[in-house]
Each structure stands twice: as structure tokens, then as C-alpha cells.
C-alpha positions in Angstrom: 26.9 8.7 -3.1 25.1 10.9 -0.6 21.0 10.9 -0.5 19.4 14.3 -1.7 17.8 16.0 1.1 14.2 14.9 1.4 11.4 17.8 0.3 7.9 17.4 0.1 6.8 16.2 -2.9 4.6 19.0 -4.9 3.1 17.5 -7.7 1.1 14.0 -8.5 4.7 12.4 -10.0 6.7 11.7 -7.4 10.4 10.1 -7.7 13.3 9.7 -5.6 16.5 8.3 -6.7 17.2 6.3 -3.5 14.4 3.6 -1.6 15.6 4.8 2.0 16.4 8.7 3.0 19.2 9.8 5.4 22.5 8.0 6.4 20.9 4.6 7.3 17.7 3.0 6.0 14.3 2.6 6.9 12.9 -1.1 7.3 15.4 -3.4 5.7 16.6 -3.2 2.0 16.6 -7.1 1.8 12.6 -7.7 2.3 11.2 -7.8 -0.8 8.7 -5.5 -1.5 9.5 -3.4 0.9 7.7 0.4 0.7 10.3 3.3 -0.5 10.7 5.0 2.8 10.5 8.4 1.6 6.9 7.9 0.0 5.5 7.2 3.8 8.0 10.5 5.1 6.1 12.8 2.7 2.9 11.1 3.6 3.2 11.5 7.0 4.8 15.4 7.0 1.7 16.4 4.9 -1.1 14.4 6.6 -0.4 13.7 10.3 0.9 15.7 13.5 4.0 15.0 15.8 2.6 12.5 18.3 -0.1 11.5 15.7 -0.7 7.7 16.0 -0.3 6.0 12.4 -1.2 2.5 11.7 0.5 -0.1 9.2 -2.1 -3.3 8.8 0.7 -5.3 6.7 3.5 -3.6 7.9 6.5 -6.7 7.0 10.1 -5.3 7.8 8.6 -2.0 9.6 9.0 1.0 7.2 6.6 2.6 8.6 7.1 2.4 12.2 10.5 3.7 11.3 9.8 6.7 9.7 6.9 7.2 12.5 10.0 7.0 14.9 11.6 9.4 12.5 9.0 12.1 12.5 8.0 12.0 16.3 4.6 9.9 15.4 3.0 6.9 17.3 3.5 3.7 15.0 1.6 0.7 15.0 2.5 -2.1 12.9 0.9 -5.6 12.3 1.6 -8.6 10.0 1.1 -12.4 9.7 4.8 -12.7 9.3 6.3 -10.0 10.7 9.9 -9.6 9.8 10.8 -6.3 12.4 11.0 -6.3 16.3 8.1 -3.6 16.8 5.5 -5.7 14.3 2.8 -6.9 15.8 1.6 -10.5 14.0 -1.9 -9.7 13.0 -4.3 -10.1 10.3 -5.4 -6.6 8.3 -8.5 -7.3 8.4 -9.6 -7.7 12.1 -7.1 -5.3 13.8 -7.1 -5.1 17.4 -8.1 -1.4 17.7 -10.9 0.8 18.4 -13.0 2.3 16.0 -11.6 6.0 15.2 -8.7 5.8 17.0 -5.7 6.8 14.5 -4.8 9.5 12.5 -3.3 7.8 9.7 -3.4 4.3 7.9 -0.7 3.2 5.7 -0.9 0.4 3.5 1.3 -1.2 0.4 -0.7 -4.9 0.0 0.4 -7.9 -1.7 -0.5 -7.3 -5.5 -1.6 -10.6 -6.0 0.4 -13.3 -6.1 3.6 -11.5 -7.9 5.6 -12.5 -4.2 5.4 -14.8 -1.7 5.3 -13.7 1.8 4.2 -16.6 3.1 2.4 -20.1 2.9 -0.2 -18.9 5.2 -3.6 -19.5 3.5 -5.4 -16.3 4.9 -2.1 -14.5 3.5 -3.7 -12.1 0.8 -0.3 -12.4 -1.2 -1.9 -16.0 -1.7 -4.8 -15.1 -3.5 -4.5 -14.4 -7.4 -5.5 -10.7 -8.1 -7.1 -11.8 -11.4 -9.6 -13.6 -9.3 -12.3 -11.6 -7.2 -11.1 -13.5 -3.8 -8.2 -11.2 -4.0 -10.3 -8.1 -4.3 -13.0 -9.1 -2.0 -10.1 -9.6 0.6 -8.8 -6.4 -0.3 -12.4 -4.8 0.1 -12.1 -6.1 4.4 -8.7 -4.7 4.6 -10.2 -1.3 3.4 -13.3 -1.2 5.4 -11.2 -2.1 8.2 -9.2 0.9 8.1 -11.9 3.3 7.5 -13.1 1.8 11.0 -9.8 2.6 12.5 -9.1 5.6 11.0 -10.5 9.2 12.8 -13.3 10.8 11.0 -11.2 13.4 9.2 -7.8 11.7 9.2 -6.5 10.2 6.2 -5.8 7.1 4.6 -3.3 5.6 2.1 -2.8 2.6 -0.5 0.2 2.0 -2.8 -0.1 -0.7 -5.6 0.6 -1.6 -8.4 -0.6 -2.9 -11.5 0.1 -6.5 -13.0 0.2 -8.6 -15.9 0.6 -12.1 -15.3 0.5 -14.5 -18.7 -1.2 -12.1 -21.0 -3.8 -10.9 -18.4 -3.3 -7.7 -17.1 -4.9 -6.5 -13.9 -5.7 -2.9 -13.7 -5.3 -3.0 -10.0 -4.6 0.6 -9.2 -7.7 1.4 -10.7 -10.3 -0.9 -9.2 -9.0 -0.2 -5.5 -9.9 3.8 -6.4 -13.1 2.7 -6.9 -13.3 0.5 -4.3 -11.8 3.2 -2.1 -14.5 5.3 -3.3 -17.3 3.8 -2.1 -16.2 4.3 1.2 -13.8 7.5 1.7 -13.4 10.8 -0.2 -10.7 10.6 -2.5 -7.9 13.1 -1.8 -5.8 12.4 -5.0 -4.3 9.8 -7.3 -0.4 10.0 -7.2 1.7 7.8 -9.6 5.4 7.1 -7.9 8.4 6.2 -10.2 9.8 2.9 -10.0 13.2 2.4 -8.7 13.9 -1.0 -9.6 17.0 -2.1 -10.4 15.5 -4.8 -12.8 14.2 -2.1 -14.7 17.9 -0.9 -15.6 18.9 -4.2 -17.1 18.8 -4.4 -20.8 17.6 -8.0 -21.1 14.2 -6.6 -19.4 13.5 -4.4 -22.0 14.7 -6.7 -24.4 12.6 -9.2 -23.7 10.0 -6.0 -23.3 10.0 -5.5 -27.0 10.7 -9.0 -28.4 7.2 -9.8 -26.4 5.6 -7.2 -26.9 4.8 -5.9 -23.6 5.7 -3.2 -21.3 7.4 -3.1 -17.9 5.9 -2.0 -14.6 7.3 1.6 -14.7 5.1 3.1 -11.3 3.2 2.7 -8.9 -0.2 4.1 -7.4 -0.3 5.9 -4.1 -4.3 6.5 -3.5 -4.9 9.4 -0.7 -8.1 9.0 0.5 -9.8 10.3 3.6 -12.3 9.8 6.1 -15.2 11.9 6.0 -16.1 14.0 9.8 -19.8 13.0 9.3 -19.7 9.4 8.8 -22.6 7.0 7.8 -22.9 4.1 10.6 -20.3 1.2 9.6 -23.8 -1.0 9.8 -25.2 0.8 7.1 -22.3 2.6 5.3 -22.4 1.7 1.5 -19.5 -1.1 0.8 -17.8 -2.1 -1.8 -19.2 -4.3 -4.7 -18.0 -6.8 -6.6 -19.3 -9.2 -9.4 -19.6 -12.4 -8.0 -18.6 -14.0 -11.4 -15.7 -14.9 -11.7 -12.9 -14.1 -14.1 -11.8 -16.7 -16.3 -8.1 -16.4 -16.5 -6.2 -16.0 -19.8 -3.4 -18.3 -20.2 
């Protein structure tokens, strides 16, 4: 069945019926995880230029160097484990660039430990998001890209939400605040799930047996970098209890 042509997305729900746009795909569809392409395309028409430069700190199969190649922008991509010929290995939090010297930064994190991309132990996808490691991880990764980023170019985050054993994790909402110590927040856009899991009836079978409800989006955070900008030495970061949360089992 042919894609739908791709548009610009024009409200704060956006949906897609298809992970990848066009006659091929962007990335690969066997990486788990992997970003819907089209979410980065519409990201990219409405915040960057042709010949723009557009970074991806945790950038696994190359989605968005892809769609950079796509639109005519400059991608750089970096990983631990990268799983695409253009990904540099790197850690997101101490990229090799200067300070304000992209357009763009693209990320979709690990959201917790709900996959494992590796057995690296600096892999954030190792920390447990209902632990404030994982956030305080998370928090490097973000000031890292405000860094990079060009005072008045933008920046992006999709995540999602999780509830592991009971415990659910509100993790769309802390990173807007954690964004928002930092950047101005442009908007908070929800994306509809395409998961085919979610079309199998024992899902939402076991859904209402349980008493629980599926992951039915995710959050894309659009957040840019103010033109006067407060020295990185002093800039406000962002906090976090150091208590820890006691999980729920």
C-alpha cells in the first residue's frame, strides 16, 4: 500500500500511518526503537534551512542523517553502538563539537531501561528511569546540546512515558521541566503510536484484566535556544532531589 504524501504537521497531534515516508525507509525498520522518520522530516522542514548542520547525540540506525540527506541538511550522528555506516561512536554527553555550532539537535533517548542497546555501563538505556541516575544522565545530555546548539536554533526530545511493575514514570513531563531550566520551550507535541503491539487484542486484554493502560504516544518537546545566552558557567541547570526514589514492586 502506497505512503500518503508527507505534509507538515499543523497541529500539536501529530500521526502518520507508516514509520518511514517515500518508496524506501529511513534508518532501518529492524532497530528497535527506531525514531518514525517522518517526525524528524517535519522537524527539520519547519526548523532548519537546506545546508543547515543537524546533530543526532544517540543517533543508533541513522534516521536522522537520513532524512538530513533527504532534505539537503548537514547530519551528524553519534552513538556508543552505532548500528549505521555514517554514525559516529560517541557518548551524548561529551560531543566532539564546538560550542554553537549547529542549527538543530535531535534526540529520542533510551526511556529507561524498557530496551537494551547495549551492555555498556555509561549506556543511559542502562540506567532505571525510576531512579534519579537516569535523569541526572539525561540532565548532561541536555546541557550538552544547548552547548552545541546556535543561540536561536532549536532543539528537540521525543520520549515517552513508562510504567514498569506498578510504578509509572511521568518521563515526558519531568524532561519539560528539565528542558526548561535551560531553553525556551517552543511547544509540547504528543505523536500517536504506531505500534503494532498495540493492534493485538491480547494487549488490551491483558490492559483491562490488569487494570492498566497502554503506551498510546509519545512526547516530542520543541525547545529553543535563546540569542542572548547566560554563560554555560553560570547558566541556571537543572535540579534534581538527591533522594532517591524507592521503587514500587
Amino acid at each position: 500500500m502506497p505512503k500518503p504524501k508527507l505534509s507538515l504537521q499543523t497541529t500539536t497531534l501529530w500521526q502518520y500511518p507508516s514509520q518511514h515516508y517515500g518508496k524506501g525507509e529511513q534508518g532501518s525498520s529492524s532497530y528497535r526503537g527506531a525514531t518514525p522518520s517522518w517526525v524528524i522530516w517535519n522537524l527539520l522542514e519547519r526548523y532548519t534551512d537546506i545546508g543547515g548542520t543537524v546533530v543526532d547525540p544517540m543517533c543508533g540506525s541513522g534516521t536522522t542523517l537520513d532524512v538530513c540527506t533527504d532534505l539537503n541538511r548537514e547530519g551528524l550522528g553519534f552513538d556508543l553502538q552505532p548500528h549505521h555506516r555514517d554514525v559516529v561512536e560517541g557518548d551524548a554527553r561529551h560531543l566532539p563539537l564546538e560550542d554553537d555550532s549547529v542549527d538543530f539537535a535531535f534526540i529520542d533517548p533510551p526511556y529507561g531501561r524498557n530496551l537494551r542497546y547495549s551492555e555498556r555501563k555509561e549506556c543511559v538505556g542502562e540506567l532505571d528511569a525510576r531512579e534519579d541516575a537516569y535523569f541526572e544522565a539525561m540532565g548532561q545530555i541536555f546541557e550538552e546540546m544547548w552547548r552545541v546548539v546556535k543561540p536561536g536554533g532549536h532543539m528537540a526530545v521525543y520520549a515517552a512515558d513508562v510504567l514498569k511493575k506498578g510504578t509509572f514514570v511521568p518521563i515526558g513531563s519531568q524532561f519539560i521541566f528539565m528542558l526548561s531550566q535551560i531553553v525556551e520551550i517552543v511547544d509540547h507535541v504528543v505523536v500517536v503510536r504506531g505500534n503494532k503491539d498495540l493492534k493485538k487484542g491480547n494487549y488490551h486484554k491483558a490492559a483491562e484484566e490488569q487494570n492498566f493502560f497502554l503506551r498510546g504516544f509519545q512526547h516530542l518537546i520543541i525547545a529553543r535556544k535563546p540569542i542572548e545566552v547566560v554563560d554555560t558557567a553560570t547558566a541556571q541547570k537543572p535540579k534534581r532531589k538527591k533522594k532517591k526514589r524507592k521503587p514500587r514492586s
